[in-house]
ROVO-45756 format. One record per residue (C-alpha): residue number from 1; residue in one letter; x, y, z. Coordinates in steps of 0.2 Angstrom, whole numbers, plus 5000, padded with zeros to 4 digits. Layout:
N
NUM | a | X | Y | Z
...
//
This chain:
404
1 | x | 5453 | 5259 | 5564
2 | x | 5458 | 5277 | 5556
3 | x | 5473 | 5267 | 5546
4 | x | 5459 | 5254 | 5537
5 | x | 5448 | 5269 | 5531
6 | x | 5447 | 5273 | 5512
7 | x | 5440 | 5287 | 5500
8 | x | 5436 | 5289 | 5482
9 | x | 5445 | 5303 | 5476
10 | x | 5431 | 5312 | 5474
11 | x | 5425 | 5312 | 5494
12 | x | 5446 | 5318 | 5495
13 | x | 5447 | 5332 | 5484
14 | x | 5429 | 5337 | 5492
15 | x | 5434 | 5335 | 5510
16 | x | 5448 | 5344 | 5505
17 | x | 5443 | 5359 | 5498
18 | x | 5431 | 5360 | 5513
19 | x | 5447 | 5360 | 5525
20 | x | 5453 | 5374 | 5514
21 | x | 5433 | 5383 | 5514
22 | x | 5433 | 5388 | 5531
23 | x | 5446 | 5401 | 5529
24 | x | 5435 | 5407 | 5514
25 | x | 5419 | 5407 | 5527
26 | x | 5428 | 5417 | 5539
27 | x | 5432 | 5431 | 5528
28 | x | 5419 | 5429 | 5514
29 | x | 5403 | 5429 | 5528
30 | x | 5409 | 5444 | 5536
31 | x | 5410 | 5456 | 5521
32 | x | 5392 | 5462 | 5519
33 | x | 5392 | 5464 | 5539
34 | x | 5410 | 5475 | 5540
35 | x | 5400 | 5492 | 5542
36 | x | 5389 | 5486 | 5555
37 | x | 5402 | 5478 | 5567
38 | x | 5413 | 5493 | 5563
39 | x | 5398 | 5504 | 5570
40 | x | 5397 | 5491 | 5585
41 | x | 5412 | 5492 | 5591
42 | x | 5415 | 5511 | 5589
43 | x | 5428 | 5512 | 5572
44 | x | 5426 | 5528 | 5567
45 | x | 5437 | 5528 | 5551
46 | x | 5430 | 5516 | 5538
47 | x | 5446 | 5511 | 5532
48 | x | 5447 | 5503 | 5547
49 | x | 5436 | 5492 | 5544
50 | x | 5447 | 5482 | 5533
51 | x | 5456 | 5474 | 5546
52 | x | 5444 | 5464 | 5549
53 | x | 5447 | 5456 | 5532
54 | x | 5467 | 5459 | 5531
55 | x | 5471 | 5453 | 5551
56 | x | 5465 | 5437 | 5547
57 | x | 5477 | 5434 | 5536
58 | x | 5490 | 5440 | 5547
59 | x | 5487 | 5424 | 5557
60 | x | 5486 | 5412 | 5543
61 | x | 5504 | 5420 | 5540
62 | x | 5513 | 5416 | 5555
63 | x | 5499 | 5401 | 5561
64 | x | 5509 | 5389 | 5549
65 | x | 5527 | 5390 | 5558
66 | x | 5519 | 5381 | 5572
67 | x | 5508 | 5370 | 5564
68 | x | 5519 | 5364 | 5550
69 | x | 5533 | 5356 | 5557
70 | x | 5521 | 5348 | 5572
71 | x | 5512 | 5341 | 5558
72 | x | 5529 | 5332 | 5552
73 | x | 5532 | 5328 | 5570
74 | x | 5515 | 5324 | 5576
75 | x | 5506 | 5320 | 5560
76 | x | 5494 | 5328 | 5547
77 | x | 5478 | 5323 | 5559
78 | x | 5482 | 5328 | 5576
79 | x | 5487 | 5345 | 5571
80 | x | 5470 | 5349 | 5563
81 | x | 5461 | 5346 | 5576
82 | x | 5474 | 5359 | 5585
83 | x | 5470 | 5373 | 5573
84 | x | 5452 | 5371 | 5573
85 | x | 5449 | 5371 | 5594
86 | x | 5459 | 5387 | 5592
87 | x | 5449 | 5396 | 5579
88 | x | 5433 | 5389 | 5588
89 | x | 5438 | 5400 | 5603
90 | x | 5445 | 5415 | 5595
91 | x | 5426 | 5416 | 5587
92 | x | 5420 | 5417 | 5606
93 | x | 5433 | 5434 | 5605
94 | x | 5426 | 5439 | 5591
95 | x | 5406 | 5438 | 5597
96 | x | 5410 | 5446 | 5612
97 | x | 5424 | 5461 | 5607
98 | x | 5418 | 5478 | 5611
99 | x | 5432 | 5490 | 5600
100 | x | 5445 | 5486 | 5586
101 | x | 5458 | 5482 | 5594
102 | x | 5449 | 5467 | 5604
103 | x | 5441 | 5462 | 5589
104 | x | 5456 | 5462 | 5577
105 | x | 5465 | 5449 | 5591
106 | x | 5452 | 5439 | 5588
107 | x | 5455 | 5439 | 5569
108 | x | 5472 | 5433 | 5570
109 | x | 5470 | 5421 | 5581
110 | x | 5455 | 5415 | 5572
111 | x | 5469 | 5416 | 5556
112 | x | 5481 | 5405 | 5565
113 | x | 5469 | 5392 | 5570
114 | x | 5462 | 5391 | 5552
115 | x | 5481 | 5391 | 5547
116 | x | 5484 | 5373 | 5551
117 | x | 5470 | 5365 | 5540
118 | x | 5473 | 5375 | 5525
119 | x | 5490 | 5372 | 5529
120 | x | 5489 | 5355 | 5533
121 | x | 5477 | 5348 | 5520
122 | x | 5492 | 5356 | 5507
123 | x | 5503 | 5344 | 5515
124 | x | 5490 | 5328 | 5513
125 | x | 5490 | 5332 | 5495
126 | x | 5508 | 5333 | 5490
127 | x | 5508 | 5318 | 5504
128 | x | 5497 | 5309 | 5491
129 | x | 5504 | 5316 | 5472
130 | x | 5516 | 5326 | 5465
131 | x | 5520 | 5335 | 5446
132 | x | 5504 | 5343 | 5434
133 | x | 5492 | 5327 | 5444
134 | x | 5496 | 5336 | 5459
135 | x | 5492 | 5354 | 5452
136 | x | 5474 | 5344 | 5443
137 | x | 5472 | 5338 | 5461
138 | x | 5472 | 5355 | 5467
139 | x | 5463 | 5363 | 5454
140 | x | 5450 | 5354 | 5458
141 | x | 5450 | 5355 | 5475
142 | x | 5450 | 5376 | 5470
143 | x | 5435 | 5375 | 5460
144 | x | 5425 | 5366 | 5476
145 | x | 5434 | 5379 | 5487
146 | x | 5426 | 5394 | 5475
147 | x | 5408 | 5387 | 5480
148 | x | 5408 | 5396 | 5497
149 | x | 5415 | 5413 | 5491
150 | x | 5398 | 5409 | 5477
151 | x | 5386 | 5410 | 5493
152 | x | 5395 | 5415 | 5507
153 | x | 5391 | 5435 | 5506
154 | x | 5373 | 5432 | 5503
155 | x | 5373 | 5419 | 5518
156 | x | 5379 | 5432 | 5530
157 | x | 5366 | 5446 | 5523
158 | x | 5356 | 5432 | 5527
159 | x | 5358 | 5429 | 5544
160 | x | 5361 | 5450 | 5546
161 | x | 5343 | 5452 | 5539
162 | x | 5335 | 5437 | 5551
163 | x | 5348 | 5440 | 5567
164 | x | 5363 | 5448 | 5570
165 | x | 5384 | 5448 | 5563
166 | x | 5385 | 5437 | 5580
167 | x | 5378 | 5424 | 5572
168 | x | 5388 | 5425 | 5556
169 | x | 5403 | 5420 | 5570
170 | x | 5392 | 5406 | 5576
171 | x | 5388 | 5396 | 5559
172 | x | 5406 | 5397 | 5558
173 | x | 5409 | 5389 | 5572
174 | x | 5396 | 5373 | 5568
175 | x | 5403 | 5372 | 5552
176 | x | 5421 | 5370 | 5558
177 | x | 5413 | 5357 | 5569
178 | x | 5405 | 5346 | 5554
179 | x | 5422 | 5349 | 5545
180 | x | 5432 | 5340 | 5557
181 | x | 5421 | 5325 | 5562
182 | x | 5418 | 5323 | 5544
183 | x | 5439 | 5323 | 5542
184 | x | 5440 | 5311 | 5559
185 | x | 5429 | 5299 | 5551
186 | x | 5434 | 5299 | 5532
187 | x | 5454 | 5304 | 5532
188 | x | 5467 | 5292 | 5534
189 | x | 5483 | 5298 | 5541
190 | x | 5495 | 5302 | 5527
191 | x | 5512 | 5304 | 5536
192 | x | 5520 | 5290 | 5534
193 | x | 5533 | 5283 | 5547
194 | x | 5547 | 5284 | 5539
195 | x | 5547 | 5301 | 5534
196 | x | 5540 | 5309 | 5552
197 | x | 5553 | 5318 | 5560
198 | x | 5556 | 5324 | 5578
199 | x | 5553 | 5342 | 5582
200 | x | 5568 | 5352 | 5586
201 | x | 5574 | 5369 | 5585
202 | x | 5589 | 5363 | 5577
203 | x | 5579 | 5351 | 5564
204 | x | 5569 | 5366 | 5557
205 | x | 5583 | 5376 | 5556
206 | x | 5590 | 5362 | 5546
207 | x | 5575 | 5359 | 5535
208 | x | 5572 | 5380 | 5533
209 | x | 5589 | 5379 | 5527
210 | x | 5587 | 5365 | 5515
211 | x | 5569 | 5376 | 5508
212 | x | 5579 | 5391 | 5505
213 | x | 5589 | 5383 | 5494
214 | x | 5576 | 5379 | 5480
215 | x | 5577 | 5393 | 5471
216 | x | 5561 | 5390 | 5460
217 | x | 5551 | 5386 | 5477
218 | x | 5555 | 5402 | 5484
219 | x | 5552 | 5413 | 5466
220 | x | 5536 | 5405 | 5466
221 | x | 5531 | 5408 | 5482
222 | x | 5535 | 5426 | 5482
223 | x | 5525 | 5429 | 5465
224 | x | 5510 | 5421 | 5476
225 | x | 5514 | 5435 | 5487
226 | x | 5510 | 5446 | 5476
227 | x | 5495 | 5440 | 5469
228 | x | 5489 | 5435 | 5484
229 | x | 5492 | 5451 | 5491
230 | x | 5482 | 5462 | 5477
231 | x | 5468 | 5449 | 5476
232 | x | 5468 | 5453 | 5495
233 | x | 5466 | 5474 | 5493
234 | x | 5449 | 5466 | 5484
235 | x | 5444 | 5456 | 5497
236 | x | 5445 | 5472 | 5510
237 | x | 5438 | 5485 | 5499
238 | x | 5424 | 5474 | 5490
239 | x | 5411 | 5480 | 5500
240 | x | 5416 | 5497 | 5502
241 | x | 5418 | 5500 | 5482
242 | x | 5401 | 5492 | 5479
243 | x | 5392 | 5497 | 5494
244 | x | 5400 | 5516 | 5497
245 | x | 5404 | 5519 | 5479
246 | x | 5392 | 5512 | 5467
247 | x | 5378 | 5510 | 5482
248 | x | 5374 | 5492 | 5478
249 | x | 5369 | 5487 | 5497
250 | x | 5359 | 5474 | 5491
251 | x | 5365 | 5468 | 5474
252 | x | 5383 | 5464 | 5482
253 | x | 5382 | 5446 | 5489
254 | x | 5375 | 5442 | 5470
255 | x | 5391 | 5453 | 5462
256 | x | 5402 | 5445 | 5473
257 | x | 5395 | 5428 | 5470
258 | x | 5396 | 5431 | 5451
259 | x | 5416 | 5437 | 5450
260 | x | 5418 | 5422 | 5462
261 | x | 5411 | 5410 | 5448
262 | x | 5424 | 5419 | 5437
263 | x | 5440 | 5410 | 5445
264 | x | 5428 | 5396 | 5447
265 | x | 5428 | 5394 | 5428
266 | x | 5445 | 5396 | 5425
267 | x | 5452 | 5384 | 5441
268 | x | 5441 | 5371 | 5433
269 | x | 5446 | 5373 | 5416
270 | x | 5466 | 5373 | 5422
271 | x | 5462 | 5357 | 5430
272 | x | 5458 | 5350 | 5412
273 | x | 5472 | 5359 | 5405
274 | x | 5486 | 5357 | 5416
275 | x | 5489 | 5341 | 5412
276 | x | 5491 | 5345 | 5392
277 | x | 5500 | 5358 | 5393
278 | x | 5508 | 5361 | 5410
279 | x | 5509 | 5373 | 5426
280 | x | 5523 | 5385 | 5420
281 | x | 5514 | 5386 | 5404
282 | x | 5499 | 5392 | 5411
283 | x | 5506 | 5403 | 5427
284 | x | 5515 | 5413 | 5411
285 | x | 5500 | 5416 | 5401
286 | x | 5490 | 5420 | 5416
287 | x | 5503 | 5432 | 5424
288 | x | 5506 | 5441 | 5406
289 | x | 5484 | 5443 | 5404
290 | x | 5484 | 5448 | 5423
291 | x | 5496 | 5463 | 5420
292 | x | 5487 | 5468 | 5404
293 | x | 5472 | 5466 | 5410
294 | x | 5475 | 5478 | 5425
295 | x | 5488 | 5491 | 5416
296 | x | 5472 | 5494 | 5401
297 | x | 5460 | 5497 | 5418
298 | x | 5474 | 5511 | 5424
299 | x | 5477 | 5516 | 5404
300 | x | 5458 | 5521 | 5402
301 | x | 5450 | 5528 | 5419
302 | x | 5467 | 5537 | 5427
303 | x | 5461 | 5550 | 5434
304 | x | 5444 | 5550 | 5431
305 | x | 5427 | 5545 | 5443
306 | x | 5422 | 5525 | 5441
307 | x | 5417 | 5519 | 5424
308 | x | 5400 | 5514 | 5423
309 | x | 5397 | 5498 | 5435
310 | x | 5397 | 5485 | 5419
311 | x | 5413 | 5489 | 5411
312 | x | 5419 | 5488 | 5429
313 | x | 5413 | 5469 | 5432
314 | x | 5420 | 5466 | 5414
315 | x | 5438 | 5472 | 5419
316 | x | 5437 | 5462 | 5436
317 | x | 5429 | 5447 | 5429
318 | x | 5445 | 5444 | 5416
319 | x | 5457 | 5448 | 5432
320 | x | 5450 | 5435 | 5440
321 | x | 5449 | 5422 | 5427
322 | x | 5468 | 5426 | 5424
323 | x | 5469 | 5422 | 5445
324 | x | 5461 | 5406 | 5445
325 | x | 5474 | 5400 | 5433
326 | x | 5486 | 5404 | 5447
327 | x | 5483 | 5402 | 5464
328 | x | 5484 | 5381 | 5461
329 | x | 5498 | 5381 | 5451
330 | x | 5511 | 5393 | 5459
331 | x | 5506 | 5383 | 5475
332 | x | 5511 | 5367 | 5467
333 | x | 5524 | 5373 | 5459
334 | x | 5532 | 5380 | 5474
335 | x | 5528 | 5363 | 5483
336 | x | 5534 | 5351 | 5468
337 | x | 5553 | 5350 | 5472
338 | x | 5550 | 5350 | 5493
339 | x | 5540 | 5334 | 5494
340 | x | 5553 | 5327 | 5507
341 | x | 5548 | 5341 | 5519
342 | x | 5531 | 5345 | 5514
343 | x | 5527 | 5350 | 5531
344 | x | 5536 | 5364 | 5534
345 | x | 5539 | 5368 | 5517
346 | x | 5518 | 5372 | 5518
347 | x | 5520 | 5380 | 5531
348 | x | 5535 | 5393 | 5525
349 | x | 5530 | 5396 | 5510
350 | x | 5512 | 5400 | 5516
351 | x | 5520 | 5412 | 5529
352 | x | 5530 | 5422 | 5515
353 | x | 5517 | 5423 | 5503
354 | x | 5504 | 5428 | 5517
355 | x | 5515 | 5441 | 5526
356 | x | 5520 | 5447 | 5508
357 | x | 5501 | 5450 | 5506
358 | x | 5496 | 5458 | 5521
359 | x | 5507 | 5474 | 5519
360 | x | 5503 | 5475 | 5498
361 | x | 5486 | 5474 | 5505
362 | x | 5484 | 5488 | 5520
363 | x | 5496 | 5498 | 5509
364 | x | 5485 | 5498 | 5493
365 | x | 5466 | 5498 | 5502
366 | x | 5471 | 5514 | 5510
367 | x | 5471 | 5523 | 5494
368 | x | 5453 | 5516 | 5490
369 | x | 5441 | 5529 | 5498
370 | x | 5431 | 5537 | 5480
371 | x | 5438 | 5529 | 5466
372 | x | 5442 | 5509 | 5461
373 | x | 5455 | 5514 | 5452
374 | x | 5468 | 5511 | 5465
375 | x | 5467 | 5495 | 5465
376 | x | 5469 | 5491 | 5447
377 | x | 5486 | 5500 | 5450
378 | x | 5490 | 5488 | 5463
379 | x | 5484 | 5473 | 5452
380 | x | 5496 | 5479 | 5437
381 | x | 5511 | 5483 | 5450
382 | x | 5510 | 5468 | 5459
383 | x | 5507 | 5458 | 5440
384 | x | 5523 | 5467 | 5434
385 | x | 5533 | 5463 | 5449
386 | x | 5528 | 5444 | 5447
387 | x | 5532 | 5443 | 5428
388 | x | 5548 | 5451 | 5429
389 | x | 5553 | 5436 | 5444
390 | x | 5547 | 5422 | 5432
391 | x | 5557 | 5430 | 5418
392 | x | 5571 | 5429 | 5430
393 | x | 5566 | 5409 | 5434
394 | x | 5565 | 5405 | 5416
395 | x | 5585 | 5411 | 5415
396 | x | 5591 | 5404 | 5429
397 | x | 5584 | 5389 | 5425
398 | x | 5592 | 5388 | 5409
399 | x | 5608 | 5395 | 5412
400 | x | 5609 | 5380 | 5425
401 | x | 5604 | 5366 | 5412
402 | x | 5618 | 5374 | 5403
403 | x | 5628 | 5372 | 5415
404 | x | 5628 | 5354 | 5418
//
């Protein structure tokens, strides 16, 4: 039955992005809630507190070594329904932790359950395309995903104003459940036979050693990190700049939503670009108005008390515009030359730019306790780094043309 099923591109891209939404439901829901499960289950720093954005992610790091090559072995299907039976019962942990440390295991394994759909549903789309139609595929599939970053803040102030943050856990967990009859109903297996492969120790050693061998697969990737990993600092420290430092309580969801809008905006435009003008094009542009964007923010306010709230929404508005010409296109074009093994090539190159971003993330979001400021110097450190490895990319690549 499942192989006879059909879907219009645009029930794909939006089942799809809805795989990928749940991660962005996990961490986005939980923000405007941090301070008061920190006080329930006893943290007494408020740094702390951004573990429970950052541990996610920890999971989704390591959650793709598993799930990606099963998913070559087993299929794209069977290994989604994996990852979301796991992350429905480390939600239970979650509801039911008493102190940090119970809480934070919960978080990771929530992490690598969501890991194999946002893993996974990478996979169904290089399964399904490949080249610049593969980065418009996924641009749009972004700008669907940007929707629940738009309302999930204000959906978890929601249900803290009307309930508790235990019910923020158990939307989760009924959303997750609609996602994946929705995905057994509408999705046709894209693993075709021919290119399923049995899974060994030795055949992932094989295939890891094949993926290391792509130089622009793994440049890509570790720019990802980079830019993952200061977007990340934001994600942790959102509600403690806007709530702690500029006493916004009520207003964050709606600034939250806003700056989410902002990648929104330039996700979809990149879909309408990409095609004309190409992801390298664009990631290079993006990257250079990233770093610039960033170093003016340090240029102007080092060493000085936060500008006034607007200029600070201007300069993280163009930060994030620059980052939705990014996150789509240094995916695909760390996927474009791995087809052949888009499993595991998922799944490592998730785990590299996710471990990557963990560290750049606790790191960074230690230093935000009075001032923004810190991580705009993260922003323009990590930007740096990422345009100083393309740089590199550009040269290898054409000292190799040269070459031939």
């Amino acid at each position: 039955m499942q192989k006879n099923i059909s879907t219009s591109q645009f029930e794909f891209v939006a089942l799809m992005a809805s795989l990928m939404s749940v991660v962005a439901l996990a961490i986005d829901a939980l923000l405007p809630a941090l301070q008061i499960i920190g006080i329930s289950i006893g943290t007494t720093n408020i740094v702390d507190n951004q573990l429970l954005i950052t541990m996610i992610f920890l999971g989704l790091g390591f959650g793709p070594l598993v799930f990606g090559p099963l998913s070559d072995s087993l299929g794209r299907k069977p290994v989604v329904y994996m990852g979301f039976a796991l992350f429905i019962g480390a939600s239970f942990i979650c509801v039911n932790a008493t102190s940090l440390e119970m809480m934070v295991i919960g978080r990771i394994l929530q992490g690598a359950g969501l890991s194999a759909p946002r893993t996974i549903s990478i996979a169904i789309i290089r399964d399904m395309y490949s080249g610049d139609y593969m980065a418009r595929i996924m641009s749009f599939v972004t700008v669907v995903f940007i929707l629940v970053p738009v309302v999930a803040p204000a959906m978890g102030k929601f249900v803290l104003d009307y309930y508790n943050w235990h019910g923020i856990f158990y939307i989760q967990v009924i959303i997750s459940m609609l996602v994946t009859l929705w995905f057994w109903r509408r999705q046709p297996e894209t693993l075709s036979i021919e290119n399923k492969k049995v899974f060994t120790r030795k055949g992932f050693l094989g295939e890891f050693k094949e993926l290391i061998k792509f130089k622009k697969t793994i440049g890509f990737t570790v720019i990802q990190g980079f830019i993952t990993g200061s977007f990340m600092v934001y994600l942790s420290s959102s509600q403690q700049i806007f709530q702690n430092q500029y006493d916004l309580k009520e207003e964050f969801p709606f600034i939250f939503a806003g700056l989410a809008i902002s990648i929104g905006a330039a996700v979809f435009l990149n879909g309408v670009l990409v095609i004309k003008y190409g992801m390298e094009k664009l990631v290079t542009g993006a990257l250079i108005s990233f770093f610039v964007v960033s170093a003016t923010y340090v240029g102007l306010f080092y060493n000085t008390f936060n500008p006034d709230i607007r200029i600070l929404l201007l300069f993280f508005a163009l930060q994030f515009f620059s980052i939705g010409f990014l996150f789509g296109n240094l995916r695909a074009l760390a996927m474009e030359p791995v087809g052949h093994i888009a499993g595991i090539a998922a799944a490592v190159t998730g785990f590299i730019s996710t471990i990557m971003a963990v560290p750049i993330s606790i790191y960074i979001g230690g230093f935000i306790a009075e001032t923004a400021l810190p991580l705009f110097v993260g922003f323009s450190i990590c930007a740096a780094l990422g345009v100083s490895l393309l740089i590199y990319l550009k040269i290898d690549e054409k000292r190799r043309i040269s070459n031939l």
